[in-house]
C-alpha positions as CSV (number, residue, x, y, z in Angstrom):
1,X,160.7,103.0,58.2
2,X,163.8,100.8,59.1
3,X,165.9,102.1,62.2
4,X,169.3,100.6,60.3
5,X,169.5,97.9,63.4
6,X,169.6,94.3,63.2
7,X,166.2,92.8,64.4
8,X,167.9,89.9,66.0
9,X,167.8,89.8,69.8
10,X,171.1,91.5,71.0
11,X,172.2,88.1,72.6
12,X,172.0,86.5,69.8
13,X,169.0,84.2,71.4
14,X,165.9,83.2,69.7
15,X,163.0,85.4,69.5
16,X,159.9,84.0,70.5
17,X,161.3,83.5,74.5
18,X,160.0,84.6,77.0
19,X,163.5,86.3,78.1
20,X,162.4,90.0,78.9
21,X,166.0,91.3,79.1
22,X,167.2,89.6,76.1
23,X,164.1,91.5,73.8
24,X,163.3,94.3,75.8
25,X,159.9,95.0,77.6
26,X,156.8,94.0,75.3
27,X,155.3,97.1,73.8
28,X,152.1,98.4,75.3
29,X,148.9,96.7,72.9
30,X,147.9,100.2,70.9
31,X,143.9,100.5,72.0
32,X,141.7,99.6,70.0
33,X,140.0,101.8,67.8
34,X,135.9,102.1,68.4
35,X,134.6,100.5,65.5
36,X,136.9,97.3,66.4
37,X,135.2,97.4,69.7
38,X,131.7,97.1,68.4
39,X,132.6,94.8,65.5
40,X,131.0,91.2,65.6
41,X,132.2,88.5,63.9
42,X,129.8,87.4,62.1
43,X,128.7,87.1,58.3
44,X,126.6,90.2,57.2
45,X,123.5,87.7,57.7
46,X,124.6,87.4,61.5
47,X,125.9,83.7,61.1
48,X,128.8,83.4,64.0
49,X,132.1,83.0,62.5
50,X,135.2,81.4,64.2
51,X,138.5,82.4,64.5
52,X,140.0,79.7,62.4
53,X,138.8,76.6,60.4
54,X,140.7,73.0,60.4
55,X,139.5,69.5,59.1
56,X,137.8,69.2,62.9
57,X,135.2,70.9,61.7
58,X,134.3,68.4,58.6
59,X,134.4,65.7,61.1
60,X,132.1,63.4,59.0
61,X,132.3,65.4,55.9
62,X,132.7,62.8,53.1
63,X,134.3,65.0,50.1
64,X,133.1,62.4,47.4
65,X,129.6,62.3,48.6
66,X,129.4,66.3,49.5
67,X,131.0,67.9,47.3
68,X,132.3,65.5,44.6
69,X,133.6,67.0,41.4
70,X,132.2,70.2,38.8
71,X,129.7,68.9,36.3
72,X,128.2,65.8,38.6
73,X,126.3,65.0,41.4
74,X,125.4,66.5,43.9
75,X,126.8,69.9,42.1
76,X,128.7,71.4,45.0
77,X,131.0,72.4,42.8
78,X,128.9,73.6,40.1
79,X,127.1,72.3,36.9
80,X,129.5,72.3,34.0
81,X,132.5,69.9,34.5
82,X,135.0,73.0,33.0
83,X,132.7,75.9,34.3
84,X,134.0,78.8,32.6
85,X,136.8,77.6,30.7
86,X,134.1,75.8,28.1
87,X,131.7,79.7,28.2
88,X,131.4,82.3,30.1
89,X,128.5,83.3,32.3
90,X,126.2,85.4,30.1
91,X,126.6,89.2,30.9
92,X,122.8,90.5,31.6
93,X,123.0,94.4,32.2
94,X,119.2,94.8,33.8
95,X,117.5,98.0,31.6
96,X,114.7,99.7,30.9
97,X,113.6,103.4,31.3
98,X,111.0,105.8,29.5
99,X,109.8,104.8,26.2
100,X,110.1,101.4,24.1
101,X,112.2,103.6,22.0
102,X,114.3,104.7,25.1
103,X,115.1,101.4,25.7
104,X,115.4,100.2,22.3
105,X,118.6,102.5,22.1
106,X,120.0,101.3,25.4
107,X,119.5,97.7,24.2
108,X,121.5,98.2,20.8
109,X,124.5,100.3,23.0
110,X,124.7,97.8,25.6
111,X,125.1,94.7,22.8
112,X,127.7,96.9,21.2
113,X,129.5,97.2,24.6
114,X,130.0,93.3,24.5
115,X,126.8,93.0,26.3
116,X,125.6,88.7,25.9
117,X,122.2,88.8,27.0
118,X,119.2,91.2,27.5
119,X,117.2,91.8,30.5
120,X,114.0,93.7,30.9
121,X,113.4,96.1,33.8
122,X,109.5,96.9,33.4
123,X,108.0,100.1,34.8
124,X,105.5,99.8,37.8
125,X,102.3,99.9,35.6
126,X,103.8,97.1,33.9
127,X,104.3,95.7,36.8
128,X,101.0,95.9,38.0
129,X,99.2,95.5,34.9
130,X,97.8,98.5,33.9
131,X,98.1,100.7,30.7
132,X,100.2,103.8,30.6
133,X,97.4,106.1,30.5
134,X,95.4,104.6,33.8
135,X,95.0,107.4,36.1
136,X,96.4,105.5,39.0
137,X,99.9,105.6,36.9
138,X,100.2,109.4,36.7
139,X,103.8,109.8,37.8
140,X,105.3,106.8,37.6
141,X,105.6,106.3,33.6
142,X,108.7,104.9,32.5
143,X,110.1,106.1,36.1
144,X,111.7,102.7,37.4
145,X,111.7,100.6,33.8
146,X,110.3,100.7,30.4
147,X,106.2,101.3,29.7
148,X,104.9,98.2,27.9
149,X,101.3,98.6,27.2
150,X,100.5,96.8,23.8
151,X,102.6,93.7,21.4
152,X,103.3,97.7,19.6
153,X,105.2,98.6,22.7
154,X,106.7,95.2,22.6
155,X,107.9,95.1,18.6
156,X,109.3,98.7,19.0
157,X,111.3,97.5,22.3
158,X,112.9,95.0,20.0
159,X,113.2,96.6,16.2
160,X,116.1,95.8,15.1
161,X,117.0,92.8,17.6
162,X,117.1,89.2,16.3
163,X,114.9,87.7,19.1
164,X,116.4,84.0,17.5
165,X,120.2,85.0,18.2
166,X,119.8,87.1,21.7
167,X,118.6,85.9,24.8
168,X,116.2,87.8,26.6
169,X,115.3,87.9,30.5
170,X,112.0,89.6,31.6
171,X,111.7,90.8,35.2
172,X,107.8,90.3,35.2
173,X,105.4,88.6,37.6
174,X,101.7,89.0,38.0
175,X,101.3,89.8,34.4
176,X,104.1,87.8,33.1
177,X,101.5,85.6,30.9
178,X,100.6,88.3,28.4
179,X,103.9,89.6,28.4
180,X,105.4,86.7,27.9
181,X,102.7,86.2,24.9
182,X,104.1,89.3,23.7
183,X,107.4,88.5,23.1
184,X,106.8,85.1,21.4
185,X,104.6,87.5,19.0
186,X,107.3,89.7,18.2
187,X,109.4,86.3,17.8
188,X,106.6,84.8,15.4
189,X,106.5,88.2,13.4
190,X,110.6,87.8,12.5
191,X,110.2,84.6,12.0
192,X,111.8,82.8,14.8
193,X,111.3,79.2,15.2
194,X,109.9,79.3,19.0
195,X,111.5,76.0,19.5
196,X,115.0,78.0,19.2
197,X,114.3,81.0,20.8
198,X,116.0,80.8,24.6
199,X,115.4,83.4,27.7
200,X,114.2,83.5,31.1
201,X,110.9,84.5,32.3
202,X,110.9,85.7,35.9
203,X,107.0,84.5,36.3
204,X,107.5,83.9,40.2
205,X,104.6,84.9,42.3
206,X,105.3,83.2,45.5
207,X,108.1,85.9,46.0
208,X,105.8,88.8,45.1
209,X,103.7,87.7,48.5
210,X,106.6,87.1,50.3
211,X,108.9,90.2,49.5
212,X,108.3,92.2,46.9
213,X,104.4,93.2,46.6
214,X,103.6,93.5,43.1
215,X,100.8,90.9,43.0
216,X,97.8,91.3,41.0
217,X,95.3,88.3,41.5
218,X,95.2,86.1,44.8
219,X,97.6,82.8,45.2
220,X,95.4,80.3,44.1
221,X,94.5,82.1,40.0
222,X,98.1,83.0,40.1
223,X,99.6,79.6,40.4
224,X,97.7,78.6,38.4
225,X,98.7,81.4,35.6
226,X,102.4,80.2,36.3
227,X,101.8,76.1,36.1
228,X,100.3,77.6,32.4
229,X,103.2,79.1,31.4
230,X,105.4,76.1,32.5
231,X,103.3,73.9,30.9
232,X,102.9,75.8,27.5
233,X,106.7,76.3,27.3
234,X,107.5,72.6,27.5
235,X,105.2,72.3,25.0
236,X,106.2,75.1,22.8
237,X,109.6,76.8,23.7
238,X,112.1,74.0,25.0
239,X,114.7,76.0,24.9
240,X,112.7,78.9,27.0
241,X,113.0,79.1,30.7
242,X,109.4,80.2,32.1
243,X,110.2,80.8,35.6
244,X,113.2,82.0,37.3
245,X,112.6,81.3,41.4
246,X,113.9,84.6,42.7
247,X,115.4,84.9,46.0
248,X,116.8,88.3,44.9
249,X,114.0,90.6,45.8
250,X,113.7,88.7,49.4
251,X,117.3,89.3,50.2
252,X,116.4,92.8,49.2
253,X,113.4,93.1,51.7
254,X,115.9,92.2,54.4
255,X,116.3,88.7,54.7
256,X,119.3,87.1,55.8
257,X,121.4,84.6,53.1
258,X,120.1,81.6,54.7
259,X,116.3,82.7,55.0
260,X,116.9,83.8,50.9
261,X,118.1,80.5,50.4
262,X,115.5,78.7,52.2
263,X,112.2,80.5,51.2
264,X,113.6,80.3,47.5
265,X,114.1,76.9,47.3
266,X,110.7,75.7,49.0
267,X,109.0,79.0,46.5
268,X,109.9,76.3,44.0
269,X,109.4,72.9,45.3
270,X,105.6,74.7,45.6
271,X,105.9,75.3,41.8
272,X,107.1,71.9,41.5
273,X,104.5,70.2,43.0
274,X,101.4,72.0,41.3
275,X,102.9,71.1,38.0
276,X,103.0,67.7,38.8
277,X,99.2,67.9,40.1
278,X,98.6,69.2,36.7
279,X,99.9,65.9,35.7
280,X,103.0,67.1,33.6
281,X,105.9,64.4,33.9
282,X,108.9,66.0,36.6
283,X,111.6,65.4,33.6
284,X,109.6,67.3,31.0
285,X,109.4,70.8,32.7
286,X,112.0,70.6,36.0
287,X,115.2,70.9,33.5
288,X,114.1,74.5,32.4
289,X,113.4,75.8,35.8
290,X,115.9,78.2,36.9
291,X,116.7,80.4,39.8
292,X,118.1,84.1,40.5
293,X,119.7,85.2,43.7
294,X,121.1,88.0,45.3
295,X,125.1,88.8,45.6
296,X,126.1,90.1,48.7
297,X,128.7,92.1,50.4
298,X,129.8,88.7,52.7
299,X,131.7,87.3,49.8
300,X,132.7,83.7,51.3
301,X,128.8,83.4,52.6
302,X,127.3,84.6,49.5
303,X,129.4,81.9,47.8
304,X,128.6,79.0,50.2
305,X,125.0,80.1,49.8
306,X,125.2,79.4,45.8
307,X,127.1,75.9,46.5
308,X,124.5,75.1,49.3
309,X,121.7,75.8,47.2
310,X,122.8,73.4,44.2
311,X,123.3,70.7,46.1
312,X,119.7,71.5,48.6
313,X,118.3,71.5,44.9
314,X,119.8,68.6,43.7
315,X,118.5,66.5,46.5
316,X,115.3,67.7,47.1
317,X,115.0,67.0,42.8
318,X,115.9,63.2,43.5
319,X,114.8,62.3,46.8
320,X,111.6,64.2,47.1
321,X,110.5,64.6,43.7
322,X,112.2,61.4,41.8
323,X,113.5,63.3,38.8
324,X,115.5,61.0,36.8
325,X,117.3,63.3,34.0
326,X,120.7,64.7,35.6
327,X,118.9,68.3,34.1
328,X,116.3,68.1,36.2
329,X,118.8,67.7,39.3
330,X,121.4,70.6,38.5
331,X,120.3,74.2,39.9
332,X,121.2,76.7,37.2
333,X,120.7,80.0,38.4
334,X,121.2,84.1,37.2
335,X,122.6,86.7,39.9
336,X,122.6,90.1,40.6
337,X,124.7,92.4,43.0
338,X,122.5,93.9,45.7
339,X,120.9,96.6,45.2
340,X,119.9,97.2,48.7
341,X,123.9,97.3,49.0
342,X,124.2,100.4,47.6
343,X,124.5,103.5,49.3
344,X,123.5,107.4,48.4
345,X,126.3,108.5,50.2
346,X,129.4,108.6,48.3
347,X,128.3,106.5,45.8
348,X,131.6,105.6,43.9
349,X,131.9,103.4,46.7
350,X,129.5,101.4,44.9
351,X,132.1,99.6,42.4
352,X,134.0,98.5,45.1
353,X,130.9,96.7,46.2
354,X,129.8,95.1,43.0
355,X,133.1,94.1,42.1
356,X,133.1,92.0,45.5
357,X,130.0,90.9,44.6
358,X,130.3,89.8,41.3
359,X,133.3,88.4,42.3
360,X,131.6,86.0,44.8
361,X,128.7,85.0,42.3
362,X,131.2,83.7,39.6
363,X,133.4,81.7,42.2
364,X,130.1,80.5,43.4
365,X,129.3,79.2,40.1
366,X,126.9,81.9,38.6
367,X,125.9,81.0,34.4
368,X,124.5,84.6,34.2
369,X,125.2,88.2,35.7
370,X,123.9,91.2,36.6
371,X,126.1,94.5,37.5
372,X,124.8,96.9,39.5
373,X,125.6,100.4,38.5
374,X,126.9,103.0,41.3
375,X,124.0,105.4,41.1
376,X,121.5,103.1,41.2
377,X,120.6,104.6,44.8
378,X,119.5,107.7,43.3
379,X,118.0,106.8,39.9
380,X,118.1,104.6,36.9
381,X,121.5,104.0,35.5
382,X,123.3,106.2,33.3
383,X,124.9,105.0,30.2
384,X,128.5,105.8,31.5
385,X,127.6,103.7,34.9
386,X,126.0,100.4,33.2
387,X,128.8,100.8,30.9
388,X,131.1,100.6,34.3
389,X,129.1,97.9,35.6
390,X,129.5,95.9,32.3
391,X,133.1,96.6,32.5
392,X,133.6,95.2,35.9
393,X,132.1,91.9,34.5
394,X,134.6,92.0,31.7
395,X,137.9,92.4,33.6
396,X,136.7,89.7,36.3
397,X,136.2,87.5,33.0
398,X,139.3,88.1,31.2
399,X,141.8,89.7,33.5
400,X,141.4,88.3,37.1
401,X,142.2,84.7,36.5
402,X,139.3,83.6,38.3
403,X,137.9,81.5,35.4
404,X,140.7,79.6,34.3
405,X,139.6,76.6,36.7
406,X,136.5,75.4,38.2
407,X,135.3,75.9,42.1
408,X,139.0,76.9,43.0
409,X,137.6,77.5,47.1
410,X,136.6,74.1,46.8
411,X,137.6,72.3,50.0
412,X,138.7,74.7,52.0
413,X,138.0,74.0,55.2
414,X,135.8,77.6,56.6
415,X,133.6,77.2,53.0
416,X,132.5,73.9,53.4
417,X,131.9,74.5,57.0
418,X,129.8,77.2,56.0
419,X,128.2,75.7,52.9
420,X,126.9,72.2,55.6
421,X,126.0,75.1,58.0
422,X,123.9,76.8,55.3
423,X,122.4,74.2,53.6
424,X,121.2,72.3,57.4
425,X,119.7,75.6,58.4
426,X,117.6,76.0,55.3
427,X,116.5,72.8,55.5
428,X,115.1,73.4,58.5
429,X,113.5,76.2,57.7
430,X,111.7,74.0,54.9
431,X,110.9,71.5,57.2
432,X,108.9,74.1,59.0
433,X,106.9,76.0,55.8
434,X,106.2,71.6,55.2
435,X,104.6,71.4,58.1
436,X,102.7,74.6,57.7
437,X,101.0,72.7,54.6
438,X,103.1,74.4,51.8
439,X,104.6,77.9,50.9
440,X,101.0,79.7,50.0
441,X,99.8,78.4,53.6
442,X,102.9,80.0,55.1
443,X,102.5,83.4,53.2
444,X,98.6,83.3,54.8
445,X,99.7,82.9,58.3
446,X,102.6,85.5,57.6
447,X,105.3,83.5,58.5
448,X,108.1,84.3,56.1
449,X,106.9,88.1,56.0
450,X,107.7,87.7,59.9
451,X,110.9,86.8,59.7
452,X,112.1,88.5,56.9
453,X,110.9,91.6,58.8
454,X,112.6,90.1,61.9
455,X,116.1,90.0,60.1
456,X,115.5,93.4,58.9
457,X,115.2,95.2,61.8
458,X,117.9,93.2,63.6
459,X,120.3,94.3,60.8
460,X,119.4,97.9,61.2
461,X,120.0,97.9,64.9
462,X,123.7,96.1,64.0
463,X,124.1,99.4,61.9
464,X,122.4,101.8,64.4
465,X,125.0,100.2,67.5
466,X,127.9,100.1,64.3
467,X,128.3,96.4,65.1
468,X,127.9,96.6,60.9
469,X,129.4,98.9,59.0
470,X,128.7,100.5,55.9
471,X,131.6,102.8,54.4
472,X,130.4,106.1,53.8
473,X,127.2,106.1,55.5
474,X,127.8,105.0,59.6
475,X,131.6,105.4,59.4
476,X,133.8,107.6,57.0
477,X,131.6,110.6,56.7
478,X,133.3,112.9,54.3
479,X,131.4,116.0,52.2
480,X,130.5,114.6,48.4
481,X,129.8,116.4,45.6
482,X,126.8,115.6,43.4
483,X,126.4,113.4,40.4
484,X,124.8,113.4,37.5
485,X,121.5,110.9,37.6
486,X,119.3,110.1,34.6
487,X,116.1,111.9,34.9
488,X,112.5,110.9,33.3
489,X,110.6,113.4,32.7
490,X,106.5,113.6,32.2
491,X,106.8,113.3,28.4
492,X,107.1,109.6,28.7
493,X,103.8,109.5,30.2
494,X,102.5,111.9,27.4
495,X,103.8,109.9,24.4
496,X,102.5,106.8,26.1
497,X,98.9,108.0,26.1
498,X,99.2,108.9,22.2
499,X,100.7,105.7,21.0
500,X,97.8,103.9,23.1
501,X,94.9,106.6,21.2
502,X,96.1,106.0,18.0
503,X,96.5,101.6,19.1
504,X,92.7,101.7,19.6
505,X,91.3,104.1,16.7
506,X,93.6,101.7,14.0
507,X,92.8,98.3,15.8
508,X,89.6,95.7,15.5
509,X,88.0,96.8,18.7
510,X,85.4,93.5,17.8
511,X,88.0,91.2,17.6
512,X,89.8,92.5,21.0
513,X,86.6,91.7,22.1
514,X,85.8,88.3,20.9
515,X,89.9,87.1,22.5
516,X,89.2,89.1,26.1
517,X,85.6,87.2,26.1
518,X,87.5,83.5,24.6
519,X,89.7,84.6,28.2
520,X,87.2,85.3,30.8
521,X,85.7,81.7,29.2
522,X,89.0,80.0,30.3
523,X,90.2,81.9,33.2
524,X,86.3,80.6,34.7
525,X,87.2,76.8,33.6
526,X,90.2,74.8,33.8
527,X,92.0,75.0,30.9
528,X,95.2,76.4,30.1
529,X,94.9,80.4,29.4
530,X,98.1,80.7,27.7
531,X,96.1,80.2,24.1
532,X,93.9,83.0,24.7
533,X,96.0,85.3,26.0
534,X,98.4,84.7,22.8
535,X,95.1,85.8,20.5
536,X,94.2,88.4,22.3
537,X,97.8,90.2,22.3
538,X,97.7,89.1,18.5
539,X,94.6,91.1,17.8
540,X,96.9,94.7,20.0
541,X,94.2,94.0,23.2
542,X,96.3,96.1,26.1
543,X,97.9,95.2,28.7
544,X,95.5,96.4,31.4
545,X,92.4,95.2,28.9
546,X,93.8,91.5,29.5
547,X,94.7,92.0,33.1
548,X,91.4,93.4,33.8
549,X,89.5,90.9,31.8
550,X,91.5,88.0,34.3
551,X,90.8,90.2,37.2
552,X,87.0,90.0,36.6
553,X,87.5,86.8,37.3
554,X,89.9,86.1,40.1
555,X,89.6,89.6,41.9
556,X,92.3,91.2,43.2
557,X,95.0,90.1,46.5
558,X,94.7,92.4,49.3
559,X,97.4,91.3,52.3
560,X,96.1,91.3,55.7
561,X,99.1,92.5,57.7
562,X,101.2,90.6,60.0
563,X,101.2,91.2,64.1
């Protein structure tokens, strides 16, 4: 509030002087507050951060050769030469819950909300490949995705959804083969040219080992089921993208940004390099691989991390690998705000966070998104919160401005210094998993376990001391009132087990048969398994009865733990 006198010095000198009795004695500094005292400035990954950025610090930094433009080498800038101005990222909302039916209907209200793309969140039976009526599943039925036990499951999930005009991302790993066989049967049965259809499989094991735990069969079988599917969707489904190398789930185990980035990128120069000991040609698969990472709270390191990463890729696509199509060289990847991000406690809090988030993964360059919703901390999203979270893509899109030009933080002077920082720190890190041998040989001794759990507990203890702070939960404790969560009850389970009684009476048990035995046959050879695994989801064999029929052959992964 204005006292109504001049703020000029009452002699009429210059402020700024150090002339005590012409401005009056300075005023005492107010005390700083506690959380400013424990505050450390640093990103939310613990990267130092200075005080203030200037061209000193891209001493050396040639802007032509670093960055260079949008839509060329080395793809600092991004991938398209007009970015969004030519299209939009494609909006993703993740779902799945209960029933195929369930998720049918969430599908159909999503596309009706201006949704662009589907994505697939599979329940943990899915996950782990086994049927809905295993006993080892009782409880967790449609709980944290949809139940897909059969190509029945699979046509109901779509009814209705022209696989040939939508496309589709599937969250699956371990069984991601007969999955993945499962749509392209739903495809075939509405007559969809597979050389049209377009999606993302998520298909990446190396992660599962590494973060998120939801392996089946050892490493070796299991790279082997991926280098399949690569190989039988360059073959089959150009347009298809069978893996999608996710750092997301090991920035959610605790990583840090840079150890996300690193472990991500050298996940898929592993994939790269048993393809092309398969003997499959670097340009004919590398231009359909594709990436997802995480989008976190640190907004400028979150987008240094994306512009890092393209041009890590790009190089390491050239240099190390000799790709020659410009495809092969530009990293396209899908992200998703973090879930580990979001908090119980006053969880409307929440859209502020994945607005900040999704903010950072389209100035980073993003080409498709996923919105958290704000009670994912408690349960699977409701349709009024995914409808939020859908929202918030849609006003960054067309009311923020932010996509009227291309990489518009491009050269400023504290995110390039953090994109060189980023991108020399994760190659080191990939220097040191090459002289391990390799990824798998660094998941055996437990080195990126180690230091994912490493950064972990270090971030905890940043909470614990409030060095970090997370509104709502160590600072800002108010009393909330509960929300309404989306609940899945037992029935689920129950209508699962029906569907499957009533798959088997109507089905030709012999031929089930004859595919799973055709698939023990390959799984024990050398030759791809994607054929079989087609028949046999053809003739309605289960998901468990073709993940059981592979692990009579591989056996199962059991981790030794880490000192």
């Amino acid at each position: 509030m204005s006292s109504g006198k001049s703020s000029n010095p009452p002699d009429g000198g210059r402020a700024g002087t150090d002339d005590t009795r012409a401005r009056g004695p300075a005023p005492e500094r107010e005390p700083e507050r506690p959380l400013e005292r424990a505050r450390k400035f640093t990103t939310v990954s613990g990267f130092p951060v200075r005080q203030l950025y200037t061209q000193d610090d891209l001493a050396g930094h040639d802007a032509a050769r670093d960055i260079g433009e949008p839509g060329e080498a080395p793809y600092t800038r991004g991938i398209h030469p007009a970015m969004y101005r030519d299209r939009l990222w494609t909006m993703r909302q993740f779902a799945g819950f209960g029933s195929a039916e369930d998720t049918n209907r969430r599908f159909r209200y999503l596309l009706a909300q201006g949704q662009t793309g589907l994505s697939v969140a599979f329940d943990l039976p899915t996950l782990m490949g086994y049927d809905s009526d295993h006993p080892l599943c009782e409880g967790e039925v449609g709980k944290c995705g949809v139940a897909i036990s059969s190509l029945a499951d699979m046509e109901t999930l779509f009814d209705g959804i022209p696989l040939a005009d939508v496309t589709t991302s599937m969250t699956i790993n371990s069984p991601a083969a007969p999955i993945w066989a499962m749509y392209l049967a739903v495809a075939e049965k509405q007559g969809a040219d597979w050389a049209n259809i377009s999606g993302t499989l998520q298909n990446d094991i190396l992660k599962e080992y590494i973060a998120q735990k939801e392996y089946i069969y050892p490493p070796a079988p299991s790279m082997r089921l991926v280098t399949d599917t690569i190989e039988f969707s360059a073959q089959h489904t150009p347009k298809f993208n069978p893996i999608s190398i996710s750092g997301y789930h090991i920035r959610e185990a605790g990583s840090t940004a840079i150890q996300e980035l690193a472990f991500t990128l050298r996940d898929g120069i592993e994939y790269v390099e048993d393809c092309v000991r398969r003997g499959l040609g670097i340009d004919g698969f590398a231009p359909r691989l594709s990436f997802f990472f995480n989008a976190h709270n640190d907004f400028f390191e979150e987008i240094a991390k994306y512009r890092a990463a393209r041009r890590l890729w790009y190089s390491v696509m050239r240099d190390r690998f000799g790709a020659k199509n410009p495809r092969s060289w530009a990293l396209r990847f899908h992200a998703q705000t973090a879930g580990c991000s979001l908090t119980a406690q006053q969880p409307y809090n929440n859209v502020v966070r994945t607005a900040i988030q999704a903010l950072a993964a389209v100035l980073g360059g993003a080409q498709s998104l996923h919105t958290n919703s704000l009670d994912e901390a408690w349960a699977l999203p409701s349709e009024s919160a995914a409808t939020l979270a859908l929202r918030t893509q849609q006003i960054l899109a067309y009311e923020s401005g932010v996509t009227i030009t291309a990489d518009p933080f491009g050269g400023s002077f504290f995110l390039e210094t953090l994109t060189n920082d980023m991108e020399r720190e994760a190659r080191e890190y990939i220097g040191k998993i090459d002289d391990m041998g390799g990824m798998v040989a660094a998941i055996n001794r437990g080195f990126p376990q180690r230091e994912i759990a490493n950064a972990a507990y270090e971030y905890q203890q940043a909470l614990d001391r409030k060095e970090k702070i997370v509104v709502g939960m160590n600072a800002y404790i108010t009393e909330e009132a509960p929300i309404d969560i989306l609940r899945i009850d037992e029935s689920v389970a129950r209508h699962q087990e029906r569907r499957l009684r009533e798959l088997r009476a109507k089905r030709s048990n012999g031929e089930v048969e004859r595919t799973l035995k055709a698939l023990r046959f390959a799984a024990a050879g050398e030759e791809n398994m994607m054929p079989q695994i087609y028949e046999a989801v053809k003739a309605y064999a289960t998901l468990g009865e073709i993940c059981d029929a592979l692990r009579e052959v591989f056996g199962v992964h059991e981790e030794t733990a880490i000192a």
